[in-house]
C-alpha positions as CSV (number, residue, x, y, z in Angstrom):
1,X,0.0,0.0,0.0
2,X,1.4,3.2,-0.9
3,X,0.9,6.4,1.5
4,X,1.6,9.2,-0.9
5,X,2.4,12.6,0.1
6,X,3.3,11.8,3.7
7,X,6.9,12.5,5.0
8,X,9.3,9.7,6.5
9,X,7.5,9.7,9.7
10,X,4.1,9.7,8.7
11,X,4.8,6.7,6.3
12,X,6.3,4.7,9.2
13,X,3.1,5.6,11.8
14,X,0.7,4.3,8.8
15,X,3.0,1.0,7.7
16,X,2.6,0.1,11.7
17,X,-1.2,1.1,11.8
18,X,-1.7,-1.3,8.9
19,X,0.6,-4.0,9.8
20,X,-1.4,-4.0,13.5
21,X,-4.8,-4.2,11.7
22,X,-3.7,-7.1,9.5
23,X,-2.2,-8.7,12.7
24,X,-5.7,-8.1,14.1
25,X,-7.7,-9.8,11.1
26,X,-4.9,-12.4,10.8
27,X,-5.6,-13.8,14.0
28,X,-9.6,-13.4,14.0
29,X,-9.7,-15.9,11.1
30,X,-7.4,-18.7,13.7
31,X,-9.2,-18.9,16.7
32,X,-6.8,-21.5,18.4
33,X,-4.0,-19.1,17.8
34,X,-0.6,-19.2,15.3
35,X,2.7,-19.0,16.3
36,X,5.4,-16.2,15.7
37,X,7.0,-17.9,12.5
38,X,3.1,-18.6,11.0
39,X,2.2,-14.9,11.5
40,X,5.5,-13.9,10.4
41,X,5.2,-15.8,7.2
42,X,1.6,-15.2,6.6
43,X,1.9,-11.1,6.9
44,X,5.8,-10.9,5.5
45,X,6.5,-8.9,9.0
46,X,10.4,-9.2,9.8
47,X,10.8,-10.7,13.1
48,X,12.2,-8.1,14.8
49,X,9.8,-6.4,13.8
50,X,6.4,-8.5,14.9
51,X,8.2,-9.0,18.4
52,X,7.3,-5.2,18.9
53,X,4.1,-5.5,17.4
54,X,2.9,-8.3,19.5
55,X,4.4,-7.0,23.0
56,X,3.1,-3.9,22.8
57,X,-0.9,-5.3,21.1
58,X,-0.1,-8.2,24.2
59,X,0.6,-5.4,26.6
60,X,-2.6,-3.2,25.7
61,X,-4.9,-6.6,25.7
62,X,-5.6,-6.8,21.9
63,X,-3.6,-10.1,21.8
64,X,-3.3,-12.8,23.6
65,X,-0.1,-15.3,24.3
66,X,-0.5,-18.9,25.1
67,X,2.2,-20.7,26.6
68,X,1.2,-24.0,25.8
69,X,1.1,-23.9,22.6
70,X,3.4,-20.9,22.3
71,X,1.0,-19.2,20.1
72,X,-1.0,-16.2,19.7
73,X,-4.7,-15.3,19.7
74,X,-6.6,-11.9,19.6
75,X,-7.3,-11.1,23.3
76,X,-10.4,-10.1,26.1
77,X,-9.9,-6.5,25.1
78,X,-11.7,-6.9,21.8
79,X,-14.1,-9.0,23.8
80,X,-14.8,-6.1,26.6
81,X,-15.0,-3.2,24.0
82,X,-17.3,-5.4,21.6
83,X,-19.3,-6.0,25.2
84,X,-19.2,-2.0,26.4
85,X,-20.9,-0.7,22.8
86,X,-23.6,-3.5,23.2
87,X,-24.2,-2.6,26.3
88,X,-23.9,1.8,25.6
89,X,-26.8,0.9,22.5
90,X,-28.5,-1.0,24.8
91,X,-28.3,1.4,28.0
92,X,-29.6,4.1,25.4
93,X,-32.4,2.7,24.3
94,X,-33.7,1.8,28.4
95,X,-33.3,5.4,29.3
96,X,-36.2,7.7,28.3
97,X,-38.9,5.8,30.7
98,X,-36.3,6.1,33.5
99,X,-35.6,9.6,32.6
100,X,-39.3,10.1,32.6
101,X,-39.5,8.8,35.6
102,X,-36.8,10.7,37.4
103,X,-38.3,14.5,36.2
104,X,-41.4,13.1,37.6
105,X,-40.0,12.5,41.6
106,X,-37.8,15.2,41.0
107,X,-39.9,18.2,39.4
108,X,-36.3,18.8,37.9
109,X,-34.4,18.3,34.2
110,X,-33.1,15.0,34.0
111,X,-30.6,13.3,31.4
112,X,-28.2,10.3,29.9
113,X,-24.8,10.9,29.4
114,X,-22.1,9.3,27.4
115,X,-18.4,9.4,26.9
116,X,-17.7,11.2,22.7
117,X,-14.1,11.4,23.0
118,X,-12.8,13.8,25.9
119,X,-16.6,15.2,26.2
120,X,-19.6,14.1,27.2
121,X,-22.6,14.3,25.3
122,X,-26.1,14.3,26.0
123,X,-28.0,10.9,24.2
124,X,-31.1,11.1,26.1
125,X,-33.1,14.2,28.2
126,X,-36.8,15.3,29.8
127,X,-36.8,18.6,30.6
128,X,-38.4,19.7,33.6
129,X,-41.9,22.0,33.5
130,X,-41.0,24.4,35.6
131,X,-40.8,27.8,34.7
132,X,-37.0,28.1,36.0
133,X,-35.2,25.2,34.2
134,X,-32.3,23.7,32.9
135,X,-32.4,22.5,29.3
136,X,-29.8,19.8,28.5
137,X,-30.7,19.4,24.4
138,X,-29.6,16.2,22.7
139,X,-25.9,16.1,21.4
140,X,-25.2,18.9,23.7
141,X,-21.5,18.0,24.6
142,X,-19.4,19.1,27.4
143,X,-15.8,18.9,29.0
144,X,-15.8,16.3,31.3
145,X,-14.2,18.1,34.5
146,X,-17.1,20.6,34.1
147,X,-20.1,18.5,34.9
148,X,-21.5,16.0,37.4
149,X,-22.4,13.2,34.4
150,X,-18.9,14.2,32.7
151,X,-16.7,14.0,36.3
152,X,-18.9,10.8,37.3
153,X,-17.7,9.1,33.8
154,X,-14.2,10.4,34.1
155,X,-14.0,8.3,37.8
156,X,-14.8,5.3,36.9
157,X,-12.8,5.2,33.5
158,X,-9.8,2.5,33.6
159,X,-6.6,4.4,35.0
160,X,-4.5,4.4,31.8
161,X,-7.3,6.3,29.8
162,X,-7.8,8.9,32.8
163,X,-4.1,9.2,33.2
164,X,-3.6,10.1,29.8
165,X,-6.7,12.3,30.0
166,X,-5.3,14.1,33.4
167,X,-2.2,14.8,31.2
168,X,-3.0,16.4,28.0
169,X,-6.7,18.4,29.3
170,X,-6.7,21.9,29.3
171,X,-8.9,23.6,32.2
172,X,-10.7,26.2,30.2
173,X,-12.7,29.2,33.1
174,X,-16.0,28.3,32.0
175,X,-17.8,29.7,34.8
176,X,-16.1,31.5,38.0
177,X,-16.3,28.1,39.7
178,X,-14.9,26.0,36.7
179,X,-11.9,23.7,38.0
180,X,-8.8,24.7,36.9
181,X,-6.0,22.2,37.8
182,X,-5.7,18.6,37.8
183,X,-4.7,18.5,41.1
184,X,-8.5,19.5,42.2
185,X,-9.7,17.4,39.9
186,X,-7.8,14.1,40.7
187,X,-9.5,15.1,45.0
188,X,-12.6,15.6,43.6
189,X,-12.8,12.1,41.5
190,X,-11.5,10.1,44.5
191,X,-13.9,11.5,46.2
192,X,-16.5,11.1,43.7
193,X,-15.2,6.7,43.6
194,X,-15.9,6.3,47.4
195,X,-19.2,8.4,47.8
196,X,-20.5,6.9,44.4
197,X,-22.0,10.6,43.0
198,X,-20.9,13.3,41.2
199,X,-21.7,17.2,41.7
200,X,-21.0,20.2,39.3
201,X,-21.7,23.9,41.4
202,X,-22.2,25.8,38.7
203,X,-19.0,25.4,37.1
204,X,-20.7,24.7,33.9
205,X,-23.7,27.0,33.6
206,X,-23.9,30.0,36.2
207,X,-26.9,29.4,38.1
208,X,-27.1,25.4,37.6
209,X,-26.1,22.6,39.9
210,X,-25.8,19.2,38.5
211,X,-25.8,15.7,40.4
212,X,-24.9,12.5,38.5
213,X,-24.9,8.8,39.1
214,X,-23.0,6.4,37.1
215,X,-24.6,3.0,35.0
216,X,-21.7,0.7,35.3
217,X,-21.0,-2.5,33.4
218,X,-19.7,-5.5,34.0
219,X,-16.2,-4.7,34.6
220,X,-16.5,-1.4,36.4
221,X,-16.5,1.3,33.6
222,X,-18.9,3.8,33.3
223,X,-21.5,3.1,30.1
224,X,-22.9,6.6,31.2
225,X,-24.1,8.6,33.7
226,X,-27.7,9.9,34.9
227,X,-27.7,13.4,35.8
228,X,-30.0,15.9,37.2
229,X,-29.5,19.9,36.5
230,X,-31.7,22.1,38.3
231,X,-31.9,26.0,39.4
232,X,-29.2,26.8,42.3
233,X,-31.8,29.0,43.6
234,X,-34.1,25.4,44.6
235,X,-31.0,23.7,45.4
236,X,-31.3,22.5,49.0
237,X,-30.6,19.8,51.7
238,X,-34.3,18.4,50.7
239,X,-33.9,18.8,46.8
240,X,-30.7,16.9,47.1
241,X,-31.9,14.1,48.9
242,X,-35.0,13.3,46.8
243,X,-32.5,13.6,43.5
244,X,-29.8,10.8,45.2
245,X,-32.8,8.7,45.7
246,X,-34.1,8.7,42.4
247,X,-30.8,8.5,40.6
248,X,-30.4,5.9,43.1
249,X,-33.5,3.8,42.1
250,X,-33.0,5.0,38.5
251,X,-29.4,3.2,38.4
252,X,-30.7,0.2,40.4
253,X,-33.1,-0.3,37.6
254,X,-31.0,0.0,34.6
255,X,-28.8,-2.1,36.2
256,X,-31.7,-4.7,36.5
257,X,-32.4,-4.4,32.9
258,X,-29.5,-4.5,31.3
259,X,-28.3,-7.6,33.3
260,X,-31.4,-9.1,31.9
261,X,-30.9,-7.8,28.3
């Protein structure tokens, strides 16, 4: 395959990128695995070169090493990520009658969160019919150390993608009360792990403050969040413990259903 127009570097990044997603298809099509001279010879990858390729896909997950036989097969993290979209779609379409549900107990704006790269975006909302309200509009996206469903998402993500998240964000002042260091942010999502809900005090929208639980999967990682956004001005010891509850029993049940999906 030729990469025209691409400098040295470039060519070399896309020669790997190919090479690892002919490993990948390679080793779909075997499911009892091949050894390092089969895939050598079937892919015409140098040896030195498929050593790298298969610690560092072995390393990640994507492949798996078999002692026994001293062969390779593709690994659970294909498995887990297949598993976490079937579950996102799934998670998706059980949210609007639980949303509907939590506006209802609530009397506020309710909605579904989900990860879209290094934001979160709104896939599902009911909007509260109050006069005073908070409208969270589908696809509306957001940074996630801004928000209670974004922050809830971000603590329970696997270390290694929040790691590289903590390293490369950029704390924009969104509000007065935006966050702006990942030292606060890193106290706030420990925090956020033991007591198992996320707030935002009007650090995304002056006025608002946001609550969030998180819909976990199987193995811990946040599918999305449920979040409520209501007026700071109603905001009180009360409001706050009749939203925990219905997150609460909103979660519980989504839980329920997708287990039974």
């Amino acid at each position: 395959m030729k990469h025209e127009g691409l400098n040295e570097d470039a060519r070399s990044a896309v020669k790997s990128a190919d090479r690892l997603l002919d490993l990948f298809e390679l080793l779909a099509r075997f499911n009892g695995g091949l050894s390092h001279t089969a895939i050598t010879e079937a892919l015409g990858i140098p040896k030195s070169s498929l050593t790298q390729l298969l610690k560092t896909a072995t390393g990640r997950g994507y492949v798996a090493y078999l002692a026994a036989g001293k062969s390779y097969r593709l690994g659970e993290r294909f498995t887990s990520m297949a598993r976490l979209t079937s579950r996102r779609q799934d998670l998706v379409g059980l949210a609007q009658p639980v949303l509907e549900r939590i506006t209802a107990q609530t009397g506020e704006s309710s909605a579904l969160n989900m990860l879209r790269g290094n934001e979160a975006e709104v896939v599902a909302t009911v909007s509260s019919s109050q006069r005073l309200v908070s409208h969270m509009r589908l696809g509306d996206l957001a940074p996630l150390y801004a928000t209670s469903g974004g922050k809830i998402i971000l603590a329970h993500m696997p270390q290694d993608w929040r790691d590289e998240y903590l390293a490369g964000v950029s704390f924009e002042p969104i509000t007065a009360n935006t966050l702006s260091s990942a030292t606060e942010l890193c106290r706030q999502l420990d925090k956020i792990r033991r007591e198992g809900i996320a707030y935002s005090l009007e650090e995304f929208t002056p006025g608002i403050i946001g609550l969030a639980k998180a819909v976990l999967g199987e193995d811990g990682e946040a599918l999305g969040s449920l979040n409520v956004a209501l007026p700071a001005v109603r905001y009180n010891p009360r409001a706050q413990a009749v939203i925990t509850d219905a997150l609460d029993e909103a979660v519980t049940e989504l839980h329920r259903q997708l287990a039974s999906a």
